[in-house]
C-alpha positions as CSV (number, residue, x, y, z in Angstrom):
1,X,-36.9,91.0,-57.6
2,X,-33.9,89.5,-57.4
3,X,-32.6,90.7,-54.3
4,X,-36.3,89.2,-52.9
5,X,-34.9,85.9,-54.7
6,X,-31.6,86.0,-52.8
7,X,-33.3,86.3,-49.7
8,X,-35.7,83.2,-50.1
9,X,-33.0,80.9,-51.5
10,X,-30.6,81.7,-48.7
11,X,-33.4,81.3,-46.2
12,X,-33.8,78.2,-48.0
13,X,-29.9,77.0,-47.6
14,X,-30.2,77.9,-43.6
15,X,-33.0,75.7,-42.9
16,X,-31.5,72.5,-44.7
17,X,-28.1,73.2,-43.3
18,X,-29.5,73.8,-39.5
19,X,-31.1,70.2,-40.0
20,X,-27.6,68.6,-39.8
21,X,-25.0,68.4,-36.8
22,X,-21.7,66.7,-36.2
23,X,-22.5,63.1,-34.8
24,X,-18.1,62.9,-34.3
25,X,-19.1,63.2,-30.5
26,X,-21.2,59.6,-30.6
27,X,-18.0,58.0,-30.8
28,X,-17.6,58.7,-27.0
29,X,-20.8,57.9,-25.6
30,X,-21.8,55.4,-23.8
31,X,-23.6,52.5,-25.8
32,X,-27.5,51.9,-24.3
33,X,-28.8,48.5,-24.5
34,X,-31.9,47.6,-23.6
35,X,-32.6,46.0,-20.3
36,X,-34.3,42.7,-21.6
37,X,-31.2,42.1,-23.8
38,X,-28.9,42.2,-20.8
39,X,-27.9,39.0,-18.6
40,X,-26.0,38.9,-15.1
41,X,-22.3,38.0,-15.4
42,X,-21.7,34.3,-14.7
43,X,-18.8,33.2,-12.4
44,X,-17.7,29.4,-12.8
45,X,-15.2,27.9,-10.7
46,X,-13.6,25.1,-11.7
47,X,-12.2,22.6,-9.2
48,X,-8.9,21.2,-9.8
49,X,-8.5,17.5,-9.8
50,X,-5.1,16.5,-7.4
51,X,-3.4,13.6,-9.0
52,X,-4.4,10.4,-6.2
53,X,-1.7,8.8,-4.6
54,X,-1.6,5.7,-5.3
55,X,0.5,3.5,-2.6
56,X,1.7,0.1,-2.4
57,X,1.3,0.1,-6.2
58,X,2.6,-3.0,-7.9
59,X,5.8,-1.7,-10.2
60,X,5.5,-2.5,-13.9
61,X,8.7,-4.0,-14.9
62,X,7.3,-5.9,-18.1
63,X,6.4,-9.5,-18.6
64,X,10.1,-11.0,-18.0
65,X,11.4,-13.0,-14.9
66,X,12.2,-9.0,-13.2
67,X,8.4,-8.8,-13.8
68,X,7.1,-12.0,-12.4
69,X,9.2,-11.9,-10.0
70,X,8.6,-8.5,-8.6
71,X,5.1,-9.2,-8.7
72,X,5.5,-12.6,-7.0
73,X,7.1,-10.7,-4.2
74,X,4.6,-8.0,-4.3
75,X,1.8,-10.0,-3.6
76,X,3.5,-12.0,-1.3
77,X,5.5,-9.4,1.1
78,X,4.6,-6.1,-0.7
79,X,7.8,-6.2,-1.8
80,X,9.3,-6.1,1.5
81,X,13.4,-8.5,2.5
82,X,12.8,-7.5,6.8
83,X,8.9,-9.2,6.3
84,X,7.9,-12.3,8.8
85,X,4.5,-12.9,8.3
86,X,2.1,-14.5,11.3
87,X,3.1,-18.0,10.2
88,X,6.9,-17.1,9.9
89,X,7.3,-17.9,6.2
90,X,10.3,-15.2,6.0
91,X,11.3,-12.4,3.7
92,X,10.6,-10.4,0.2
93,X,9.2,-14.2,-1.0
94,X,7.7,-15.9,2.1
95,X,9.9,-18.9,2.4
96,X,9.2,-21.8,5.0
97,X,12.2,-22.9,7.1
98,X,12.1,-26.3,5.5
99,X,12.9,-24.4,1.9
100,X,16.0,-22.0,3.7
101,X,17.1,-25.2,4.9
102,X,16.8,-27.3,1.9
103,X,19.4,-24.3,0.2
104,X,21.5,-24.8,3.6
105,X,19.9,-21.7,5.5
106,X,19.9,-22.6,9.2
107,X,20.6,-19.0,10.3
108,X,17.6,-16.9,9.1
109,X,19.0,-13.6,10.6
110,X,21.9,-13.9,7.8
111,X,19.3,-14.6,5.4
112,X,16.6,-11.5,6.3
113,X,19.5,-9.6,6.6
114,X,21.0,-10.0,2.8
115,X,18.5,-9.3,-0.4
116,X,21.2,-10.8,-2.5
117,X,20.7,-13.8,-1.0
118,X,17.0,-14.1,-1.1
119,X,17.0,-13.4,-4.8
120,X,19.8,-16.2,-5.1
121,X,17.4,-18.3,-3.4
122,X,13.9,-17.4,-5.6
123,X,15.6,-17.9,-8.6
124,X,17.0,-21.7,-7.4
125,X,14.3,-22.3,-6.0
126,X,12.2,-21.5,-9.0
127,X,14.7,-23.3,-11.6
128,X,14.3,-26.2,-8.9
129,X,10.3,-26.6,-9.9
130,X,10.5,-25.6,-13.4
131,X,12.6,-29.0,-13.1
132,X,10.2,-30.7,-11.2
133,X,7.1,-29.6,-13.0
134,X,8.7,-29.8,-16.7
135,X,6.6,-32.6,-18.1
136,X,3.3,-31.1,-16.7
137,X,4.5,-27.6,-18.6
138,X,4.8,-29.6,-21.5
139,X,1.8,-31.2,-21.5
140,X,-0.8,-28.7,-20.2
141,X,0.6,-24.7,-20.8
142,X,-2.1,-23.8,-23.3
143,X,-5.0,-25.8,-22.1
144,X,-8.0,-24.9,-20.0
145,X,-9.0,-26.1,-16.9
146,X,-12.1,-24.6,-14.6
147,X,-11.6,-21.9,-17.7
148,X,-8.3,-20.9,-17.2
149,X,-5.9,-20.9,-19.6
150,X,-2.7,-22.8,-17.9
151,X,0.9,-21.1,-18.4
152,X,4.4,-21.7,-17.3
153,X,4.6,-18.5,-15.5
154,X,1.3,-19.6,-13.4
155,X,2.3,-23.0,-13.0
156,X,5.8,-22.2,-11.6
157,X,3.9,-19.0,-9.1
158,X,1.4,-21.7,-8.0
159,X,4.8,-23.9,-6.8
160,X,5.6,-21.1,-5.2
161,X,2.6,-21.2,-2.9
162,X,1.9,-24.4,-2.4
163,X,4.6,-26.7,-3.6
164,X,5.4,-28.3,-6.6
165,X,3.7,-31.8,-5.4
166,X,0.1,-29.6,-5.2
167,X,0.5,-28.1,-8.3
168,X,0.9,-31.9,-10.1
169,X,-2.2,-32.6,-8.2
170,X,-4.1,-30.3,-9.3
171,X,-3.1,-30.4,-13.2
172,X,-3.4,-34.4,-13.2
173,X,-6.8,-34.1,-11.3
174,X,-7.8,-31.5,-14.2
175,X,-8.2,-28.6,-11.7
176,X,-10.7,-31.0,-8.5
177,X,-7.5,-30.7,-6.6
178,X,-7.4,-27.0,-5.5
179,X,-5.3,-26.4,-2.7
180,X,-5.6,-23.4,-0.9
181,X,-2.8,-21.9,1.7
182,X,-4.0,-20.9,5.3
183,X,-4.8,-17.3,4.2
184,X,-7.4,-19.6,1.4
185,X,-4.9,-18.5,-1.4
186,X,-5.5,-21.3,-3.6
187,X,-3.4,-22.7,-6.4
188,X,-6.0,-21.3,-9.3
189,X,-6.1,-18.0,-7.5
190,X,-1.6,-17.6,-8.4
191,X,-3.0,-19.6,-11.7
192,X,-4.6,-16.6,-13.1
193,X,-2.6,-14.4,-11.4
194,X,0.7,-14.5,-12.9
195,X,-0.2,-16.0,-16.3
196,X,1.4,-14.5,-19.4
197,X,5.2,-14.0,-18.2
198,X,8.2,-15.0,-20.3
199,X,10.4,-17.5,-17.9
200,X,12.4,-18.8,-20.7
201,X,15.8,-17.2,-19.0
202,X,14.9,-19.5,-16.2
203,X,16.9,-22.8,-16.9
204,X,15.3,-26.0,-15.0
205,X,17.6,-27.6,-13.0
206,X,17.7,-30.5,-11.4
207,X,20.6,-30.4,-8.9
208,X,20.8,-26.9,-7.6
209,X,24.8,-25.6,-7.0
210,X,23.6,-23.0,-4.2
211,X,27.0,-22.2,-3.0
C-alpha cells in the first residue's frame, strides 16, 4: 500500500514539475510589438541659418563727436577721403570748393590726397557753425518743430548740408523754411538724423587758426 502511495505521489511531483521550464533564454529574444503600435522613423533636417553680410554698415562708435562724425561721413561719402560726387562736393565729408577755399584749400589734389587734413577741416569747419548757430542752440535745442525734437548735434549736421544761413532760416521760420540739397536732402531730413550726439568737446569758435 505504501509502495502504491509512492508511486502516485511521485507521479504527482512529475506532472507539476514538467509544467515549469527555464524562461533565462527570453532574455535573448527578440521583443514583438504589435504592428498598430509601430510608427515609420522620422528624418528632420534642419537648415542652417548663414550669418548675412551685411555691407556698407554704418560703424557704431557711440554718441560722441567720433560718432557723429563718422556717421556724418557715412551718409555723406560712405565713409569714403578719394569720393567726388556728380556735383564735385569732394571727399569723406562732401565739401564745396568755396568751403576748401575759405580754410585756404586751392589745390584739392593735396586735400583728397591727405585724411588728416579733411578731418582738420570737419572739425573747423564744424566749431566754425557751432559759432555761428550758438544763440539758435541756445534758444531752440529741446523744442519741437514739425514734431521733431531740435538738438545741437542736428542742428550743427543740418549746417553741414546746407549752410549755416539755411539752418537760421529754418529755426526762426519755426520749420516753413525747409531747404532741401539737389539730391532733395532737406535740412529736417539731417534734423532727425543725427539728433542725440554729445558735441560738447567741440569748442565754437569764431576765428578759425587753420594753419
Amino acid at each position: 500500500m505504501q509502495i502504491g502511495l509512492r508511486s502516485v505521489l511521485s507521479f504527482i511531483m512529475i506532472v507539476i514539475l514538467s509544467g515549469f521550464r527555464d524562461i533565462n533564454h527570453s532574455e535573448h529574444a527578440p521583443h514583438l510589438i504589435p504592428d498598430n503600435l509601430t510608427s515609420p522613423v522620422l528624418q528632420y533636417k534642419v537648415g542652417v541659418h548663414a550669418t548675412p553680410l551685411i555691407e556698407n554698415a554704418i560703424p557704431f562708435v557711440g554718441q560722441s563727436y567720433v560718432g557723429f562724425k563718422e556717421a556724418l561721413a557715412f551718409k555723406e561719402s560712405s565713409g569714403n577721403y578719394a569720393s567726388v560726387n556728380t556735383l564735385g562736393y569732394l571727399g569723406k565729408y562732401q565739401f564745396g570748393k568755396n568751403t576748401l577755399a575759405f580754410f585756404g584749400q586751392e589745390n584739392t589734389s593735396c586735400f583728397m590726397n591727405d585724411p588728416a587734413l579733411q578731418e582738420r577741416i570737419f572739425y573747423h569747419n564744424t566749431a566754425r557753425n557751432k559759432w555761428i548757430l550758438r544763440r539758435d542752440i541756445k534758444r531752440y535745442v529741446g523744442v519741437k518743430m514739425n514734431g521733431i525734437l531740435i538738438s545741437e548735434s542736428g542742428i550743427l549736421a543740418a549746417a553741414h548740408l546746407s549752410g549755416a544761413g539755411n539752418v537760421k532760416k529754418y529755426l526762426r521760420s519755426w520749420g516753413r523754411q525747409n531747404f532741401s540739397d539737389a539730391f532733395q536732402t532737406s535740412i529736417e531730413d539731417y534734423l532727425i538724423r543725427f539728433s542725440g550726439f554729445n558735441l560738447q568737446e567741440i569748442e565754437s569758435r569764431k576765428q578759425v587758426n587753420f594753419i
